[in-house]
C-alpha positions in Angstrom: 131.7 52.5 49.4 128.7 50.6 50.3 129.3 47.1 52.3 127.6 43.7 52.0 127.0 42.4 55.6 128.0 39.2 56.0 126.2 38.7 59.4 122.8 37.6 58.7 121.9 38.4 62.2 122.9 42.5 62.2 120.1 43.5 62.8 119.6 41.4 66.2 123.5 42.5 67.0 122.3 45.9 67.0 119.2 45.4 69.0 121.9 44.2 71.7 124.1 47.2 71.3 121.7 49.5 72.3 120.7 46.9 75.5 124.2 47.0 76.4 124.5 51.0 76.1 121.1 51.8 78.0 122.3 49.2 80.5 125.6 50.2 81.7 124.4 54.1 81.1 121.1 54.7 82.0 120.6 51.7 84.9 119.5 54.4 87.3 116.2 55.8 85.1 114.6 52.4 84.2 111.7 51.2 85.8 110.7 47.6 86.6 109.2 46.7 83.1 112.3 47.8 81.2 114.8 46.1 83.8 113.0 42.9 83.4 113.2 42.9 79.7 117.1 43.6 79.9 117.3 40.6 82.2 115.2 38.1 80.2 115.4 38.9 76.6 119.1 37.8 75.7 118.6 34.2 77.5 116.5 33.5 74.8 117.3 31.7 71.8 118.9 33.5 68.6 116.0 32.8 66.8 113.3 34.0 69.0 115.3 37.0 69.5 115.9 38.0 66.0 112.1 37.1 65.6 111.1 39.6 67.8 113.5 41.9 66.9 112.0 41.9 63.2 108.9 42.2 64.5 109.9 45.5 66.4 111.7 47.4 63.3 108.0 46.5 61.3 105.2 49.3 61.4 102.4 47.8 63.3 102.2 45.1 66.2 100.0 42.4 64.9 101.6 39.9 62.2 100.5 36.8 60.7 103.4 34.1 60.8 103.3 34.1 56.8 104.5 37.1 56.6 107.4 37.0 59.2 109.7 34.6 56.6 113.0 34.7 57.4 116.3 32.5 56.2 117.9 32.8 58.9 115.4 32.6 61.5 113.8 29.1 60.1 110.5 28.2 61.5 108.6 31.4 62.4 106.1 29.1 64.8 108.9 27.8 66.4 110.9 30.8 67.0 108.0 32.4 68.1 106.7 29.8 71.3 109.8 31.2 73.7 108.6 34.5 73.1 104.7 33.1 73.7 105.8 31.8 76.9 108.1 34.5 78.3 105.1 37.1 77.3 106.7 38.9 74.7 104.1 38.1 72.4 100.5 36.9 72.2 99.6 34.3 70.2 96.3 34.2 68.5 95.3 37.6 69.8 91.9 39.3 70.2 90.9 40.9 67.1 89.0 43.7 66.3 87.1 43.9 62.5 89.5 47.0 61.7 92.9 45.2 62.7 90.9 41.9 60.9 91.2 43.6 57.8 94.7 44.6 58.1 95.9 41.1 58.2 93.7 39.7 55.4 93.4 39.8 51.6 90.4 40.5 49.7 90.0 37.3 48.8 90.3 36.2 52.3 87.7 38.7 53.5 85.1 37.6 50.7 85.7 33.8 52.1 85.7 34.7 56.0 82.4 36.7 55.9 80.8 35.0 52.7 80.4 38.5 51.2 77.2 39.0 48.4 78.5 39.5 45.3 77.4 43.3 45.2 79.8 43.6 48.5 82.7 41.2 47.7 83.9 44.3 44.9 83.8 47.0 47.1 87.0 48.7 48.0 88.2 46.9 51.4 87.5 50.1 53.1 83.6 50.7 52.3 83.3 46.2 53.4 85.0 47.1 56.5 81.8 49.9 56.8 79.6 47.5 55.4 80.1 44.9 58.3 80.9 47.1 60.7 77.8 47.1 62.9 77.5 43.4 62.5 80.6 42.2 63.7 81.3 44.9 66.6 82.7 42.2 69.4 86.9 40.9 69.0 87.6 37.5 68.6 90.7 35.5 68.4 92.0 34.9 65.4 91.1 31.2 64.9 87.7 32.8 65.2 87.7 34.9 62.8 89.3 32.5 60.2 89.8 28.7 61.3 90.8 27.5 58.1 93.5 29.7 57.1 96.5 27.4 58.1 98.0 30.2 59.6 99.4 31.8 62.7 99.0 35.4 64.0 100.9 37.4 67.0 100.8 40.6 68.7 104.1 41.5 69.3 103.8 42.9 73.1 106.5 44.7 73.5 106.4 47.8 70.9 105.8 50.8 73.4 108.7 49.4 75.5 111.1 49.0 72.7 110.3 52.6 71.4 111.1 54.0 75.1 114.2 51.9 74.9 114.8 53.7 71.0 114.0 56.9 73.1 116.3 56.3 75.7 119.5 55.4 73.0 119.0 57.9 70.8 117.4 60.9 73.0 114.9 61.6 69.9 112.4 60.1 68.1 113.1 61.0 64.8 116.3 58.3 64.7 115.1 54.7 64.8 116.5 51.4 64.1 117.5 51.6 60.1 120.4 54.3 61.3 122.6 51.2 62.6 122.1 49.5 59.2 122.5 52.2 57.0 125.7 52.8 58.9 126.4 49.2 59.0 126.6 49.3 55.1 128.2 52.8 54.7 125.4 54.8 53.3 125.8 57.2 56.4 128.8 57.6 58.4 129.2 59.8 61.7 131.9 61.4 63.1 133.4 59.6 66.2 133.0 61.7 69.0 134.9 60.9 72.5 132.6 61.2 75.1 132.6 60.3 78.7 130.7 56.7 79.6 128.4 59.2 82.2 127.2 61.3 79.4 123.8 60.6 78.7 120.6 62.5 77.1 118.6 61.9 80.1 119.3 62.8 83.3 116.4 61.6 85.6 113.2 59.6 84.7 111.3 62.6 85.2 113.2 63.8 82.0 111.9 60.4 80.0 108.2 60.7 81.5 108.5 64.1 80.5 109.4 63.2 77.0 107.1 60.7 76.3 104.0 62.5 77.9 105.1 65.4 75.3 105.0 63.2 72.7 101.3 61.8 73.1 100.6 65.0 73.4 101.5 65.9 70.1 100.2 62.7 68.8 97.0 63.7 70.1 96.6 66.9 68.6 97.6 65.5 65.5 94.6 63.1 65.4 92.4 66.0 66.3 91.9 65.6 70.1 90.2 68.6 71.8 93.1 71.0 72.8 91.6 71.3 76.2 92.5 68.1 76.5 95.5 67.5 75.1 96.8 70.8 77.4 95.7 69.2 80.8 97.9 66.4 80.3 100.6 68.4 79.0 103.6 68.7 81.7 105.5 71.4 82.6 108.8 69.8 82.1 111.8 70.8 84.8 113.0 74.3 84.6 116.7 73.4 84.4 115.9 71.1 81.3 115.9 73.5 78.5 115.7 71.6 75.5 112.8 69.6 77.0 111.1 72.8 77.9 111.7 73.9 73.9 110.0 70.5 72.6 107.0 71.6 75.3 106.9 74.8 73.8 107.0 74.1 70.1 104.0 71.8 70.9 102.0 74.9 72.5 103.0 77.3 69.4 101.6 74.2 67.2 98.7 74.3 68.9 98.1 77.9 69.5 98.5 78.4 65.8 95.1 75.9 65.4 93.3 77.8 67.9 94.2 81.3 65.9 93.2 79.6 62.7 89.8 78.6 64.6 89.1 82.4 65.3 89.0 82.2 68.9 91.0 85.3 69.8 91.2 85.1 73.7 92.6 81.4 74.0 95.0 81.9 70.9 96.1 84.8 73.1 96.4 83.2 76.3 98.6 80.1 74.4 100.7 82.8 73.2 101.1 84.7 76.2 102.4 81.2 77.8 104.5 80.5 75.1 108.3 81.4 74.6 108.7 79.8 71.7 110.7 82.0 68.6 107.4 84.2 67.5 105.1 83.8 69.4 105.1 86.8 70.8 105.0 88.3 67.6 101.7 86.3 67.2 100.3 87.3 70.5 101.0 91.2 69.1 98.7 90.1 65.8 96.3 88.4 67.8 95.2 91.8 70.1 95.1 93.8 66.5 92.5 90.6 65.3 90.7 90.8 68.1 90.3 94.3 67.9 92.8 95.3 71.0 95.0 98.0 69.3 96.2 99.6 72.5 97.1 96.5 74.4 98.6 95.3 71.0 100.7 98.4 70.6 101.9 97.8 74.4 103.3 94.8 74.1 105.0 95.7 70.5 106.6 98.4 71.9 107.9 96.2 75.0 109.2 93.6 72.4 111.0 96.2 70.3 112.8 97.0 73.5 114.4 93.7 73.3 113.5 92.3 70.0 114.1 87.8 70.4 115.9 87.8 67.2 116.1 89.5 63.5 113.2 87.9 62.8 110.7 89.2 65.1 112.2 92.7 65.0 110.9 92.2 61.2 107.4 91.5 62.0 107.3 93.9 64.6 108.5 96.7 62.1 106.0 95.4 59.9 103.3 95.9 62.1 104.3 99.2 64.1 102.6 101.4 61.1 99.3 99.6 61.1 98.8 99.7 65.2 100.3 103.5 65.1 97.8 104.5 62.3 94.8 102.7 64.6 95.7 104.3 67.3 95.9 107.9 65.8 99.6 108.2 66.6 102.1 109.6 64.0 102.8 107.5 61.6 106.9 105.6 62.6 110.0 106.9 60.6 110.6 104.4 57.8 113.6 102.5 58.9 116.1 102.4 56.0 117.9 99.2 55.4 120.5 98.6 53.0 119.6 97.8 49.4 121.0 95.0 46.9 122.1 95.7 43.3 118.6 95.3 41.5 119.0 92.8 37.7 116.1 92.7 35.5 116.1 90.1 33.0 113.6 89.4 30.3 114.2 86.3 28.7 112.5 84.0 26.1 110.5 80.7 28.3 112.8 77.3 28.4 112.0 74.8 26.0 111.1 72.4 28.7 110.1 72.8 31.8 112.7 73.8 34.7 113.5 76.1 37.5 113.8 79.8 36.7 117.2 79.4 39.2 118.7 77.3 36.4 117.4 79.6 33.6 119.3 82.0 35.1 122.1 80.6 35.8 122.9 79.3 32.5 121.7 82.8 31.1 124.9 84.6 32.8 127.2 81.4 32.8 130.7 82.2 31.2 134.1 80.7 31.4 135.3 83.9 32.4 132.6 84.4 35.1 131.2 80.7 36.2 127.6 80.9 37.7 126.5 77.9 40.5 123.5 77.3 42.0 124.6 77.1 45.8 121.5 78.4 47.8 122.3 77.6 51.1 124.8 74.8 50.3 128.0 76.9 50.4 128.1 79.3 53.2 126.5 76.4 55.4 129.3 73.7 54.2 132.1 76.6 54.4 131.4 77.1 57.8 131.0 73.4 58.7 134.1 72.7 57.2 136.4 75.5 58.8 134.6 74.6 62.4 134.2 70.9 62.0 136.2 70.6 65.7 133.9 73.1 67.3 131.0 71.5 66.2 131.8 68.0 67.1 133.4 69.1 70.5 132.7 66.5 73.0 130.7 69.2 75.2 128.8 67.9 77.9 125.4 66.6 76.9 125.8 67.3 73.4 126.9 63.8 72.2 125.5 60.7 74.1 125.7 57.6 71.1 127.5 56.9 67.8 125.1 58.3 65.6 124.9 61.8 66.4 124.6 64.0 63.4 125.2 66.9 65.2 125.0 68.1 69.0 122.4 67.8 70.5 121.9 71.2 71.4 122.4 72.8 68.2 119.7 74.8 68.1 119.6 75.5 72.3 120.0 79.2 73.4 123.4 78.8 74.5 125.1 76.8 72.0 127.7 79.4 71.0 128.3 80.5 74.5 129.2 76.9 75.2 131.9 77.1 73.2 132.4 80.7 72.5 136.4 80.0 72.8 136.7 77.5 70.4 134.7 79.2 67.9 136.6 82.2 69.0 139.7 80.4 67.6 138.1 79.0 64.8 137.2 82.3 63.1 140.5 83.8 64.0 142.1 81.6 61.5 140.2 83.8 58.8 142.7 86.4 59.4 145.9 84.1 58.3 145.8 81.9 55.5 145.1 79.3 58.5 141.8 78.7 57.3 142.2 77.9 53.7 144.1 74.7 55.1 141.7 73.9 57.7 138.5 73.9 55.4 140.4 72.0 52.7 141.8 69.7 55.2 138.5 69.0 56.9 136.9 68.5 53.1 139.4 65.6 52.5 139.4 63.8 56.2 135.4 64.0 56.4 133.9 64.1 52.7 130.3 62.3 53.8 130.2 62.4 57.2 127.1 63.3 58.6 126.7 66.9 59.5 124.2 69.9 60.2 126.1 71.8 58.0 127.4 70.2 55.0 125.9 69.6 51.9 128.5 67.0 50.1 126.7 66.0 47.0 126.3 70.0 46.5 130.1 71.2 47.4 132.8 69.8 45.0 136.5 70.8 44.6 136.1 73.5 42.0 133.4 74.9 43.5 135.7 74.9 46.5 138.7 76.2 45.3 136.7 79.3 43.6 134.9 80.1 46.8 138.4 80.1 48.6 139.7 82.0 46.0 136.9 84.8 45.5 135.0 84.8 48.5 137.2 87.7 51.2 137.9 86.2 54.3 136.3 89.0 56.0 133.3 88.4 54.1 133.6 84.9 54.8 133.5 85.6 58.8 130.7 87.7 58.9 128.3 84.6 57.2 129.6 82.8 59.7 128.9 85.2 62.8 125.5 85.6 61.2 125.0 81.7 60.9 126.2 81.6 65.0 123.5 84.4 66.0 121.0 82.4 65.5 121.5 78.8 63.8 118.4 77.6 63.8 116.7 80.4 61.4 120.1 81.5 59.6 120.9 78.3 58.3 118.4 78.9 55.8 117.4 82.5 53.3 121.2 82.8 51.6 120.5 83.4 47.8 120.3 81.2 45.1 123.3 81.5 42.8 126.9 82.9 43.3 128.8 84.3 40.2 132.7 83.8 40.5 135.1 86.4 38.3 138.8 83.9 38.8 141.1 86.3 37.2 139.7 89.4 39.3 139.0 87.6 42.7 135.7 88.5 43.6 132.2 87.1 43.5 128.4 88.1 43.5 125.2 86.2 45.3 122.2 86.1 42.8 119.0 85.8 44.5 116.4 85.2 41.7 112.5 85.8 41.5 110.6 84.7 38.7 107.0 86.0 37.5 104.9 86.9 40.1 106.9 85.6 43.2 108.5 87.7 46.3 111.5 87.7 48.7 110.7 86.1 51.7 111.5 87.1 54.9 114.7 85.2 55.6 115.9 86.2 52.7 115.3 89.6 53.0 117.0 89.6 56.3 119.9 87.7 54.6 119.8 90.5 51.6 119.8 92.9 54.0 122.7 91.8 56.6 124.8 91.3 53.3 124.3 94.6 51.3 124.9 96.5 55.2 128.3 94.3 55.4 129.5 95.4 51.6 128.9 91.6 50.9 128.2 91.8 47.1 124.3 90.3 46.5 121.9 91.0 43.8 118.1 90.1 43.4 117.6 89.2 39.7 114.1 89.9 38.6 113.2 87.4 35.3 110.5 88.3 32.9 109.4 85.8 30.2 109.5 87.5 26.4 106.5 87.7 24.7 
């Protein structure tokens, strides 16, 4: 049930949640410019705080005070002089034409620079060209616009309330609107024990590190010469793994723009550098484009000594043939993988436009034999449910605030050997009727809590009870050991529908293609692993009628 908060100031409340958490956790890692704002901000007045506190949740750091109209902050000019005078803000800041323009109205533009009628009903962007070269030099505000009865200010502390973000939630992806939208009860987490010490930085080397990663990728984003952006890229501590991951993800990124670019030898060298899942794989098909067969075919045959996971020992299948063939060797024995039931269905076109899934689906509905379109929905929430307690297992470093929706190293190398006896016993109870009781259990106690793994608006008790019902425990298991080899990439490929027969207690998963379209790769490998484990799975073919 969604709440109605009654505290007007929430918002500020929470501002001085995360103060209090960062200072009594992370004392240690802040420098002088972060200590000082601990100190100085809460002896301000509510209002000044709450001011700058909405300012900080807003995109952007310049406001004008007509726009900052609060209830129950009052007088905007008033609230704002504390924060004037403690440097927290600038009042009537320098103003270039571009930030000019972001502030002000058409109308206001037309009256501030007196536009020509043949300007004044231009789009805002080509006026902002059209005066461009004559107004080049910042001015105040008040100089730009003395009449407008208005206030502006540049709220100073944005970078250092991000960092401060950064440090609470270890991410940037999370940001302020998580404490209100658990505040009301749209999203609710599980409450995980952890220890006051545990923290998602250790060092400030770890939050530099961070941050200069992420102006990295900033930079590259808005097209900044890769040269450039790599010489300021650091190289992270080598005991900090997930840090090392973000570094590398960033190189794949950017070695991926260099191979799109053609240029064979730095795409390579990126590559080379990179550890990042498949990038070897693209280091292998970046030799072959650069006409290097033999060294290509080297390092292939390296890799399939040790393939990193499923999914690069399907690329490197795929391209053992080719590099053989180039290099005049015999031609590789075809490996044989296991095969899924083929269905061809050819079937007049929907009235109104929908997804083939759902065409399907109704097409082989029955009472007797109930069709649902799960995709990755129920094997995903299945295993969430039966190892909810593993998941949320207050391993060190995994959980470090309240509003975790998972670990924090989910997707780290060693996630499952970190708990390997716990998950251990959580699969065991698939050989009892242990987990039937667990995964209904955990459906009841935690129906919306936030999780990697569940998909509540998708799972309901019917589809529940069938899937408990139908579904072999055995089979059950080895999803789930699949899921664990590598959760990142198996989360995802399972197919699209799954066909329950009550009365006989077994199942089928449907993956459908319509005209024209093609497994994909994870869901090959997903076919595959099924049909080699007796899993029941079918790939339904669907034809329109002439």
């Amino acid at each position: 049930m969604i709440k109605v908060l009654e505290n007007p100031f929430y918002y500020l409340e929470n501002f001085h949640q995360v103060l209090a958490w960062i200072s009594e956790r992370y004392d240690d890692l802040l420098n002088a410019e972060e200590r000082h704002f601990l100190t100085i901000f809460p002896s301000l007045p509510q209002s000044s705080r709450a001011l700058l506190v909405r300012m900080v949740m807003r995109k952007g750091t310049v406001f004008r005070a007509s726009k900052l109209v609060y209830a129950e902050i009052g007088s905007t000019h008033e609230a704002a002089r504390p924060l004037a005078d403690s440097g927290l803000i600038e009042e009537d800041p320098q103003l270039g034409l571009d930030e000019l323009f972001d502030l002000l109205q058409k109308p206001e533009i037309a009256k501030v620079f007196q536009l020509a009628a043949h300007v004044r009903h231009l789009r805002k962007a080509e006026q902002l060209e059209a005066l461009r070269e004559e107004y080049g030099a910042e001015r105040r505000f008040s100089g730009w616009y003395a009449d407008s009865g208005d206030h502006v200010y540049r709220n100073q502390t944005q970078a250092l309330c991000d960092r401060l973000r950064l440090i609470f939630f270890g991410n940037y992806h999370q940001d302020w609107t998580d404490f209100v939208l658990s505040d009301l009860g749209i999203y609710q987490y599980e409450k995980v024990e952890f220890s006051p010490a545990a923290r998602g930085f250790r060092s400030r080397r770890d939050i530099d590190d961070f941050l200069a990663i992420h102006q990295c990728h900033e930079r590259f984003a808005e097209g900044e010469a890769v040269a450039d952006v790599m010489a300021d890229l650091p190289a992270c501590a080598a005991d900090n793994e997930w840090l090392r991951s973000r570094r590398s993800k960033l190189i794949y990124a950017i070695a991926q723009h260099v191979e799109k670019q053609a240029d064979w030898p730095a795409a390579y060298a990126l590559y080379a550098d990179c550890d990042y899942p498949g990038a070897r794989a693209r280091a292998i098909r970046v030799l072959e484009k650069n006409e290097q067969p033999r060294e290509a075919f080297d390092l292939l045959q390296s890799a399939m000594q040790a393939p990193e996971s499923e999914a690069e020992r399907q690329q490197l299948l795929r391209m053992a043939p080719r590099l053989a063939r180039k290099l005049g060797h015999a031609r590789p024995p075809p490996v044989t993988l296991a095969q899924a039931t083929r269905i061809d269905l050819n079937l007049p076109p929907p009235e109104e436009a929908t997804y083939v899934e759902f065409v399907v689906r109704d097409h082989l509905h029955s009472d007797e034999a109930p069709v649902f379109y799960v995709e990755n929905s129920l094997m995903n929430s299945l295993f969430g449910l039966l190892c909810w307690d593993v998941v949320f297992a207050p391993i060190p470093g995994a959980f470090f605030h309240p509003y975790h929706r998972g670990p924090a190293d989910l997707h780290s190398a060693d996630f499952q050997r970190r708990r390997a006896p716990q998950f251990a016993d959580a699969l065991a109870q698939l050989e009892s009727e242990q987990y039937r009781a667990t995964i209904r259990a955990n459906y009841a106690a935690k129906y919306g809590i936030q999780s990697p793994f569940m998909y509540w608006e998708a799972i309901d008790e019917e589809l529940l009870d069938l899937a408990l019902d139908c579904i072999p425990p055995l089979h059950l298991k080895r999803a789930f050991e699949r899921i664990l080899l590598d959760i990142k990439s198996n989360r995802s490929g399972f197919p699209d529908l799954i066909q329950f027969w009550p009365a006989e207690r077994r199942y089928n998963m449907i993956e459908v293609k319509g005209p024209g379209d093609r497994l994909q790769d994870n869901q090959l490998r997903w076919i595959e692993y099924c049909a080699a484990h007796q899993m029941p799975v079918s790939v339904c073919y669907l034809q329109w009628a002439a």
